[in-house]
Each structure stands twice: as structure tokens, then as C-alpha cells.
TIVEXLO-416328 format. One line per field, with one value per residue: x, y, z of N, C-alpha, C, CB in turn; residue in three letters; residue number from 1. Coordinates in steps of 0.05 Angstrom, whole numbers, plus 5000, padded with zeros to 4 digits. Glycine has a CB too. Layout:
N
n.px: c(X	...)
n.py: c(Y	...)
n.pz: c(Z	...)
ca.px: c(X	...)
ca.py: c(Y	...)
ca.pz: c(Z	...)
c.px: c(X	...)
c.py: c(Y	...)
c.pz: c(Z	...)
cb.px: c(X	...)
cb.py: c(Y	...)
cb.pz: c(Z	...)
res: c(ALA	...)
n: c(NUM	...)
end
This chain:
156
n.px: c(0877	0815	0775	0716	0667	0597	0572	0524	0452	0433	0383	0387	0430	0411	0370	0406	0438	0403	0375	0410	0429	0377	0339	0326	0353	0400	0459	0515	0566	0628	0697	0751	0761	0806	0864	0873	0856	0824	0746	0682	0619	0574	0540	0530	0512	0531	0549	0586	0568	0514	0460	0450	0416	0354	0362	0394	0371	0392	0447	0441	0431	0492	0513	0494	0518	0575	0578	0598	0625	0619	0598	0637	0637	0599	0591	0568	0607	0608	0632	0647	0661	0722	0777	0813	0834	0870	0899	0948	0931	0903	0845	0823	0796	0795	0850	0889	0883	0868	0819	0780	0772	0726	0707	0655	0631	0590	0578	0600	0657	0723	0752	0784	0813	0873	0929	0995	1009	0976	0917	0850	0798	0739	0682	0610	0577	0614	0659	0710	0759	0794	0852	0855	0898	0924	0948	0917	0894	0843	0830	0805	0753	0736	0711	0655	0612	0596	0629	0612	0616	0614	0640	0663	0676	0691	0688	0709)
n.py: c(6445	6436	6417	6403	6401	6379	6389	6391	6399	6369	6332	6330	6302	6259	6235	6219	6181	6140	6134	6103	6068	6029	5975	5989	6020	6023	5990	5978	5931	5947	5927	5949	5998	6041	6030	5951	5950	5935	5899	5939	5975	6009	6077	6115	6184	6227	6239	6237	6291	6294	6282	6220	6194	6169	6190	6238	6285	6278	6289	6344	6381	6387	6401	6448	6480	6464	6496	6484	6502	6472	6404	6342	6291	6247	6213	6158	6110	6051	6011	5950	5911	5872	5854	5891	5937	5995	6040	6080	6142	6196	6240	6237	6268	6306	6329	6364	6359	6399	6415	6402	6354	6326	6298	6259	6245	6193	6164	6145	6118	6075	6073	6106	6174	6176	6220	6247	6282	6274	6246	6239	6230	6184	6212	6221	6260	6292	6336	6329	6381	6384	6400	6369	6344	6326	6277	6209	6158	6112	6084	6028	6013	5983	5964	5978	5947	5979	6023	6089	6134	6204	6221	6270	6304	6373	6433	6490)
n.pz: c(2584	2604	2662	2689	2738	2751	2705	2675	2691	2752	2741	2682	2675	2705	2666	2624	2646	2666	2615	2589	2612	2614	2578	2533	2507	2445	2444	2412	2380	2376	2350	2375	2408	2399	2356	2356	2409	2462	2457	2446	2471	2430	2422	2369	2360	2330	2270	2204	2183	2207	2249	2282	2312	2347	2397	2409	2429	2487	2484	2481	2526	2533	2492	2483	2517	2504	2468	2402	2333	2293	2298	2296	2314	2353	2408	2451	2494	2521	2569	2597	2658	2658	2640	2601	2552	2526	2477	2477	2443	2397	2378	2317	2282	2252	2193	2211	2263	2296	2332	2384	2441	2479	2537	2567	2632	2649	2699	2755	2770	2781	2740	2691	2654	2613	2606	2595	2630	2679	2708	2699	2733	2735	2735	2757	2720	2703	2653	2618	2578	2513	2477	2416	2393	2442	2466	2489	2545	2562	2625	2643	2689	2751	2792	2778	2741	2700	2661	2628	2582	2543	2481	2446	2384	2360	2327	2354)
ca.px: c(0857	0793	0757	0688	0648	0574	0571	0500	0437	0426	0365	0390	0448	0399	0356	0429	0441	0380	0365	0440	0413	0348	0339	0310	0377	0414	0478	0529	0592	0647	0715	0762	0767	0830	0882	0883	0852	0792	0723	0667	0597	0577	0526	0540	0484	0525	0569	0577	0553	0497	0449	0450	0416	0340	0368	0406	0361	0404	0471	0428	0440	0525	0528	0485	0544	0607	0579	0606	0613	0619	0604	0657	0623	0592	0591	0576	0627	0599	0652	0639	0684	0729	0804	0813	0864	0876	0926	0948	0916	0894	0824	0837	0770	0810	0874	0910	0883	0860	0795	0766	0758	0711	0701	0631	0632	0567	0576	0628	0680	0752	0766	0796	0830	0898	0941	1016	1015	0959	0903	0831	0779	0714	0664	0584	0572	0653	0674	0740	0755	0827	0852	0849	0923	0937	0953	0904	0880	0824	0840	0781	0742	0742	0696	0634	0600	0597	0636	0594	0626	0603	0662	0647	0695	0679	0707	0699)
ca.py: c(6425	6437	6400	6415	6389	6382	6399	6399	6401	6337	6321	6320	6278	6226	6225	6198	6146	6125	6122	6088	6040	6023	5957	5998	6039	6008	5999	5968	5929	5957	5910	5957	6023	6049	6014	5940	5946	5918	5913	5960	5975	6049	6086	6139	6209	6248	6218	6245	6306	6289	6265	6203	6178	6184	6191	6265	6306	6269	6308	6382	6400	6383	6414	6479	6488	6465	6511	6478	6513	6440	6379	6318	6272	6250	6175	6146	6095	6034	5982	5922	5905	5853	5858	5918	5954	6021	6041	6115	6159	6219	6235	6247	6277	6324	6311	6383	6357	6424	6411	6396	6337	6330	6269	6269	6220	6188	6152	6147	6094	6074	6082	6143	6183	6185	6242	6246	6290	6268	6224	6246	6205	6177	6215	6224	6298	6315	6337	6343	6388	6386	6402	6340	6338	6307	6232	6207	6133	6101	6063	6024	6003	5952	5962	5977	5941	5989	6054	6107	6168	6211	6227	6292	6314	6376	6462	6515)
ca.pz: c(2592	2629	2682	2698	2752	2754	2680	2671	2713	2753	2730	2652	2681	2709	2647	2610	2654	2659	2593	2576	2629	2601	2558	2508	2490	2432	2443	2390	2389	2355	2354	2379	2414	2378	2340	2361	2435	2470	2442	2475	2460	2434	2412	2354	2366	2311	2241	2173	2189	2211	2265	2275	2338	2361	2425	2407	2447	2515	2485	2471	2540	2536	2469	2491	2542	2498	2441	2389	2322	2277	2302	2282	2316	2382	2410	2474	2503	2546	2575	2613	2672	2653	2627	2575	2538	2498	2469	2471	2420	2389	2365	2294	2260	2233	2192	2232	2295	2301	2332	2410	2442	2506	2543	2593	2651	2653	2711	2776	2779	2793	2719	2697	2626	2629	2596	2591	2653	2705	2703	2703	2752	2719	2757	2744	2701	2700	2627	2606	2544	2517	2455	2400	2387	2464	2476	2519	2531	2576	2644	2651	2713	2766	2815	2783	2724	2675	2652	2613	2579	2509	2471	2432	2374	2342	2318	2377)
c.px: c(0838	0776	0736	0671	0618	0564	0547	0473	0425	0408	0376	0408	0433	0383	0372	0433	0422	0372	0385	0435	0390	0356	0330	0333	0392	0444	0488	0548	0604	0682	0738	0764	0784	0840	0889	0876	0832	0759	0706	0645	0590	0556	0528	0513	0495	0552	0568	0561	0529	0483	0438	0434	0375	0333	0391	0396	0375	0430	0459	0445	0475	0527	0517	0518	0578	0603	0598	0602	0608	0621	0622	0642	0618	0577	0590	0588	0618	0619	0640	0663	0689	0761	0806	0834	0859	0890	0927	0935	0914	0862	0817	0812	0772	0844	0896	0903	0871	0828	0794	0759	0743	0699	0682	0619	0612	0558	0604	0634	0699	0764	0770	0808	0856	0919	0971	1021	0992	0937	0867	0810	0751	0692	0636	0588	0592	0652	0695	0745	0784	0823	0868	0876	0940	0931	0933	0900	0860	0845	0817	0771	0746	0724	0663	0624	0603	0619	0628	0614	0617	0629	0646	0680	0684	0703	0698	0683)
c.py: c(6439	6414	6407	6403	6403	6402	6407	6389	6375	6331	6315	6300	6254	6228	6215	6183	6130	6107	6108	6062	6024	5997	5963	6012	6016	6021	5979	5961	5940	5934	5917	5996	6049	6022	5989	5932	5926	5929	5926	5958	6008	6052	6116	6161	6225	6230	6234	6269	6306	6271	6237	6175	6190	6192	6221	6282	6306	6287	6335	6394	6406	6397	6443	6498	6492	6486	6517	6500	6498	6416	6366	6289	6270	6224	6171	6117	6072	6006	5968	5917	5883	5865	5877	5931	5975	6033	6079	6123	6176	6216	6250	6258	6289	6325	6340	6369	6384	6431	6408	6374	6339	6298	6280	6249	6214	6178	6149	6114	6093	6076	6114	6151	6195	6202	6234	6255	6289	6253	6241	6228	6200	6182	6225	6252	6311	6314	6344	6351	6390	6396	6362	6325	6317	6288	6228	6172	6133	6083	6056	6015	5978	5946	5970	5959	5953	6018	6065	6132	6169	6227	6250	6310	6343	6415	6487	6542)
c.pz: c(2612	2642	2690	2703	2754	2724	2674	2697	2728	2746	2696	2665	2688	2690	2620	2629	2667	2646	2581	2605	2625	2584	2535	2498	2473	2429	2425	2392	2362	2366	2371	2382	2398	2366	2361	2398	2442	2454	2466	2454	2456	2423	2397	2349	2340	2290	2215	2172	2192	2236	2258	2290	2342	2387	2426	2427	2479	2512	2484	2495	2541	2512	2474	2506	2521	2473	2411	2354	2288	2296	2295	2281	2342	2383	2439	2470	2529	2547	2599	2631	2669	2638	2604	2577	2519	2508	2476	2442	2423	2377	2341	2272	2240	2223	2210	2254	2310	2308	2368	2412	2472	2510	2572	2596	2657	2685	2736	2781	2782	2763	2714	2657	2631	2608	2615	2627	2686	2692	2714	2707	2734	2739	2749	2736	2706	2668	2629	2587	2547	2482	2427	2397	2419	2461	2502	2515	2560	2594	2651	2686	2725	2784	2806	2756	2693	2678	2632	2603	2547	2501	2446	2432	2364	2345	2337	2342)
cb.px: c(0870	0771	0766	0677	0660	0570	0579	0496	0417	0424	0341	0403	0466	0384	0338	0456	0462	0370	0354	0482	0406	0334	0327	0282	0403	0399	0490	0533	0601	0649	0722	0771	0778	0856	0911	0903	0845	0788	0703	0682	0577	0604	0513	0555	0483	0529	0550	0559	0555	0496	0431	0473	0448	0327	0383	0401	0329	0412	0491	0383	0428	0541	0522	0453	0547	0624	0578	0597	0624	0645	0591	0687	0632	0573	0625	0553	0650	0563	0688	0634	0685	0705	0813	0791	0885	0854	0931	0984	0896	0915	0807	0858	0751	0806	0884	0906	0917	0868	0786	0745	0773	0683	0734	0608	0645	0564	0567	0620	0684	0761	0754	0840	0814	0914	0922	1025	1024	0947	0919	0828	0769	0713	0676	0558	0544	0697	0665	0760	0735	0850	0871	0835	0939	0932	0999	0869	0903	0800	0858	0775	0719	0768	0710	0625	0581	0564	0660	0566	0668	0568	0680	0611	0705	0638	0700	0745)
cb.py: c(6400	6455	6394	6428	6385	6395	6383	6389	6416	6324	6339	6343	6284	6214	6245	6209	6140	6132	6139	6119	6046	6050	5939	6016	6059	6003	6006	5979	5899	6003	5904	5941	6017	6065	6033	5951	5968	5925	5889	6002	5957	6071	6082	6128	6234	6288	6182	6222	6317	6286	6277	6204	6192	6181	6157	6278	6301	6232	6304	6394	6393	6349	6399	6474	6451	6430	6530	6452	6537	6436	6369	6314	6251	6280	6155	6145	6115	6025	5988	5892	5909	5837	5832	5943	5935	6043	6028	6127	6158	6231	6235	6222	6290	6349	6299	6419	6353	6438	6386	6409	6315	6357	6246	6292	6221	6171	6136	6165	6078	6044	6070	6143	6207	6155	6273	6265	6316	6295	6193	6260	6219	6147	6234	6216	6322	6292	6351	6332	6420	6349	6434	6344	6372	6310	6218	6229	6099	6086	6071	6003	6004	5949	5984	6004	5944	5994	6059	6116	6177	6234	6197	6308	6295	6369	6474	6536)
cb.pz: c(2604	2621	2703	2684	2778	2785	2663	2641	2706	2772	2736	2624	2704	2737	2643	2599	2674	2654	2575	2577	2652	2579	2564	2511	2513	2408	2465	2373	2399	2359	2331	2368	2434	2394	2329	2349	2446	2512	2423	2488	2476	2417	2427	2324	2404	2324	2231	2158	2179	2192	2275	2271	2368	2355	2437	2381	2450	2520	2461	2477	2565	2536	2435	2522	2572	2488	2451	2395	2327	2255	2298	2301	2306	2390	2397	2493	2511	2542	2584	2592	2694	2637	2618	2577	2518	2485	2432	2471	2412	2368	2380	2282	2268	2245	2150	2236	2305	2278	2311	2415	2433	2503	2549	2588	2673	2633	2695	2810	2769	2815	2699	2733	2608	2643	2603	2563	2642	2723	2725	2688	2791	2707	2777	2761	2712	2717	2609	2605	2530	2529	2459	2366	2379	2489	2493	2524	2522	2558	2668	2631	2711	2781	2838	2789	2734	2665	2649	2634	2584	2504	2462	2455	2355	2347	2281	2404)
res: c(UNK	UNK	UNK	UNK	UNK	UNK	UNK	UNK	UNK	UNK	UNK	UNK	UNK	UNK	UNK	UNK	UNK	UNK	UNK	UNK	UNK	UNK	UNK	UNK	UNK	UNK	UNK	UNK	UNK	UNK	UNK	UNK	UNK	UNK	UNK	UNK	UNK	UNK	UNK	UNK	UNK	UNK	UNK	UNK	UNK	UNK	UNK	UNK	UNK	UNK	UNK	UNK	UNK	UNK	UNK	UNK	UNK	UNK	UNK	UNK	UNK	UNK	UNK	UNK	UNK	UNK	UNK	UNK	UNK	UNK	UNK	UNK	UNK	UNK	UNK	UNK	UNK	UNK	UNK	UNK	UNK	UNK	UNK	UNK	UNK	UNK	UNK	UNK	UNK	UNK	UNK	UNK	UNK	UNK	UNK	UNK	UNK	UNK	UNK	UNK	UNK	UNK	UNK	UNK	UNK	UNK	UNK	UNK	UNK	UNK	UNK	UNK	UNK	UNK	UNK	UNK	UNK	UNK	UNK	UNK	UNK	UNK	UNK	UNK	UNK	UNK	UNK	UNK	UNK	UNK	UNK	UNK	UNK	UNK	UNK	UNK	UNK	UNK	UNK	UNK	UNK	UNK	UNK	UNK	UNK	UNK	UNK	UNK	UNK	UNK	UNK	UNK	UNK	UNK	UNK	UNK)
n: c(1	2	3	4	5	6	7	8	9	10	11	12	13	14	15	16	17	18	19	20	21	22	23	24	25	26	27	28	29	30	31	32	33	34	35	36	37	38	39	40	41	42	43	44	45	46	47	48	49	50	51	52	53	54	55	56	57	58	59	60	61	62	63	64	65	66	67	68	69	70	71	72	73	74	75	76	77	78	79	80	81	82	83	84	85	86	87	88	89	90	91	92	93	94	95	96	97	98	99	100	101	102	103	104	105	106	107	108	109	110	111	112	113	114	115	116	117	118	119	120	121	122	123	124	125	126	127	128	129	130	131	132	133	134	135	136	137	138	139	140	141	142	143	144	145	146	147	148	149	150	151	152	153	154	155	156)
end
């Protein structure tokens, strides 16, 4: 696992939460996180091989850096403070598992990603890259409104 603070240059960082603040970003509900949890609102930038978002150019600088060499996919994650659940998981894009996942904290709050063996804080332009096969789930927020992160699957 890596941790990596101040991922990209503040200024790109405040022109994503900005623009994931804006009334003009469309975000989407989806029913459930994983298998069976709480619903959340997301916005999907890459799918089906393919772009999917005309809001992509906000991930360039995070994917310049994670130098991906296949996308899977690439989704921001917007929760609402209020009671929430998920479940443990994997992020299964691929049926080995044999892939990267990277989670990039839009925003600082008291929520956090929590792994078998420590718990990783939800802090503005931290990424965490792990490999796809770890159990991880979401501990959502409490103290601020929203929690922001872009979940980005894809093949070193």
C-alpha cells in the first residue's frame, strides 16, 4: 500500500472541488455502494472502455501521475452525512483481481478507508494505491457535509 500526500498541485486540487461543488456538476444516484449498503451519488469520467464524462480533463492530472497502462474505470464518490453502511469489499474489474485500485481524497473529513490492518484518514489531495485484491470498505463522515473521493480502477 501507498499513501501519498499532496498528490497533485493545489491548484488542480481546487479546480476538483470546486467543480464537484458547483451546481452545474452532475452527479447521480446509484442504490448502493457495494453489495446491499447505503445509496451515494457518483459521477462515472471513465466505463466500457471508454470516456465517459465531459468533466475527464479534472482526472488528467491524477492519471498523468498514477500512469496507468489500462484504464478499468474511474468514478467519483459523493456521500451525504447521514447514517451509512458498506460492506467490506474488493474492487473486482478484473475477474484475477490482478489490477490497482487508487482511492483520491477530494476533500478532508473525519471519514476514513478502512483496511484489514489500519485505517486511512479522508484528507484533501491524499491517494491511496493498493493492490485490487485487498478488503477495504468506507467509514463515512460526521462532521462535515459531504465526503468526496475518485475511485480509479485500472493495469500498471
Amino acid at each position: 500500500m501507498k499513501i501519498i500526500d499532496n498528490f497533485i498541485q493545489h491548484k488542480k486540487w481546487l479546480n476538483i472541488n470546486q467543480t464537484f461543488l458547483d451546481n452545474n456538476f452532475p452527479w447521480y444516484y446509484e442504490a448502493a455502494q457495494t453489495k446491499n449498503d447505503s445509496s451515494y451519488l457518483m459521477h462515472c469520467f471513465y466505463r466500457d472502455n471508454k470516456i465517459n464524462s465531459d468533466f475527464y480533463y479534472l482526472v488528467e492530472p491524477i492519471l498523468k501521475k498514477l500512469k496507468p497502462s489500462k484504464i478499468l474505470n474511474i468514478r467519483a464518490n459523493l456521500c451525504l452525512k447521514r447514517p451509512m453502511v458498506c460492506h467490506w469489499h474488493v474492487d473486482d474489474w478484473t475477474k484475477d483481481l490482478n489490477h490497482k485500485t487508487a482511492i483520491y481524497y477530494v476533500n478532508t473529513n473525519n471519514g476514513s478507508t478502512v483496511f484489514k490492518d489500519r485505517k486511512v484518514k479522508s484528507s484533501k489531495n491524499k491517494m491511496v494505491i493498493f493492490n485490487a485484491n485487498v478488503t477495504h470498505k468506507a467509514e463515512y463522515q460526521t462532521d462535515t457535509d459531504v465526503r468526496m473521493v475518485i475511485n480509479f480502477n485500472y493495469n500498471l
